[in-house]
Kinemage of the C-alpha trace (Angstrom):
@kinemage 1
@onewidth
@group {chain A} dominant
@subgroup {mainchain}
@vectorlist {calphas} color= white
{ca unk a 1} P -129.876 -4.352 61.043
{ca unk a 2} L -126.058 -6.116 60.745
{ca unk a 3} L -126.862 -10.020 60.721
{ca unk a 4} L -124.349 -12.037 62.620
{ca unk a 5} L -122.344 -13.775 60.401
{ca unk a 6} L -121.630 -17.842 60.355
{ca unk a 7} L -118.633 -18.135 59.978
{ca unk a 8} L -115.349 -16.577 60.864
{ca unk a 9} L -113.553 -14.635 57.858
{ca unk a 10} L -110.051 -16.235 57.049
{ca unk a 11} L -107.112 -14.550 59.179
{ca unk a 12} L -105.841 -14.519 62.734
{ca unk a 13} L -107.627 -13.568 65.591
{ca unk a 14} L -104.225 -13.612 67.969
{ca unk a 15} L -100.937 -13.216 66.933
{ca unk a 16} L -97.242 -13.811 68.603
{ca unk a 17} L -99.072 -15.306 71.949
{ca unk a 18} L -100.390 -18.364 73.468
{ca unk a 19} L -100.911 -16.844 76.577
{ca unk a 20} L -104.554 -17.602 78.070
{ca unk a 21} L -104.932 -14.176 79.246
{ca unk a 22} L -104.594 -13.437 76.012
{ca unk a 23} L -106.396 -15.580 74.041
{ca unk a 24} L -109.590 -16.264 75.989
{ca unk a 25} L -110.743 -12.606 75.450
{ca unk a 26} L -109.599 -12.227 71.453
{ca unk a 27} L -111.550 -15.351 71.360
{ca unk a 28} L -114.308 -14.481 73.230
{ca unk a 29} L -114.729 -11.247 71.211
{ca unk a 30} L -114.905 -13.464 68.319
{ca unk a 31} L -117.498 -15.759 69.471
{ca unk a 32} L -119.923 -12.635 70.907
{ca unk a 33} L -119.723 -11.644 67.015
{ca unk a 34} L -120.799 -15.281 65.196
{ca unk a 35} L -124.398 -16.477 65.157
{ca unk a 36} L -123.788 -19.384 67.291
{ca unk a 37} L -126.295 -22.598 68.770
{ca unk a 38} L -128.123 -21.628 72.004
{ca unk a 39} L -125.525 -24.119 73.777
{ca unk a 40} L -122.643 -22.451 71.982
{ca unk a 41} L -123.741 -19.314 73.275
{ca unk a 42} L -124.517 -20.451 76.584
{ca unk a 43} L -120.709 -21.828 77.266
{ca unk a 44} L -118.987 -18.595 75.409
{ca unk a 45} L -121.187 -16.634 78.395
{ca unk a 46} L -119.945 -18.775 80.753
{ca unk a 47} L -116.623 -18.744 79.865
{ca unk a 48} L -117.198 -14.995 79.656
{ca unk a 49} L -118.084 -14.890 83.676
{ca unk a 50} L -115.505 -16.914 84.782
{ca unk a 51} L -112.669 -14.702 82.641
{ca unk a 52} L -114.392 -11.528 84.050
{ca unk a 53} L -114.984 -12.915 87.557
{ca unk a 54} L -111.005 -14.002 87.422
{ca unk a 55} L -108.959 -11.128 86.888
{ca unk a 56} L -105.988 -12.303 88.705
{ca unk a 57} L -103.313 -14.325 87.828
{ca unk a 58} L -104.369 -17.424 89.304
{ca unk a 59} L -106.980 -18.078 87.183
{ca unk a 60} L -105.375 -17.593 83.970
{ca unk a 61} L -102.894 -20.185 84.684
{ca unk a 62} L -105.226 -22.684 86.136
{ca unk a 63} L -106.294 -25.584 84.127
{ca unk a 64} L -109.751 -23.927 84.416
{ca unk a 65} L -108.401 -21.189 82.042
{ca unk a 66} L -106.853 -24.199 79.718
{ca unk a 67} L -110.570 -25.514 79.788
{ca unk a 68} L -112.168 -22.923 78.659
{ca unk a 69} L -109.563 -21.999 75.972
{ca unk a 70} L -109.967 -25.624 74.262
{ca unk a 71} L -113.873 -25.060 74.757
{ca unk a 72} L -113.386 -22.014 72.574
{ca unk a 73} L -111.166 -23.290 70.127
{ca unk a 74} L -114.095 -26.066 69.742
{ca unk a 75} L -116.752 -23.502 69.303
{ca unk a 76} L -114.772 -21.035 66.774
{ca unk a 77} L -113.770 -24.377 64.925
């Protein structure tokens, strides 16, 4: 069985964006790969459902979107 691993390797996750819609899922894929807390793990699902739930535009421009993007950037930090 693969073990989860702590910590990201060195390297970029995104590259020649800073758009939310594409960030939020590079970063999410990141997160669903790291052996996070319970709490980490419980606000990378949520952000998860919202991103899934919010496929249209409106969402990832909202300052939900920004939210959940600094949220992330906490948790992968």
């Amino acid at each position: 069985m693969k073990r989860k691993a702590r910590t990201l390797e060195i390297g970029s996750v995104s590259s020649g964006t800073m758009r939310s819609e594409d960030l939020i899922p590079a970063f999410l894929w990141e997160a669903k790969h790291l052996r996070l807390t319970r709490a980490e793990r419980q606000r990378v699902n949520g952000i998860a459902l919202r991103a899934d739930c919010n496929e249209d535009a409106e969402y990832w421009q909202s300052e939900d979107a920004g939210y959940d993007l600094e949220e992330l950037f906490d948790i992968l930090g």
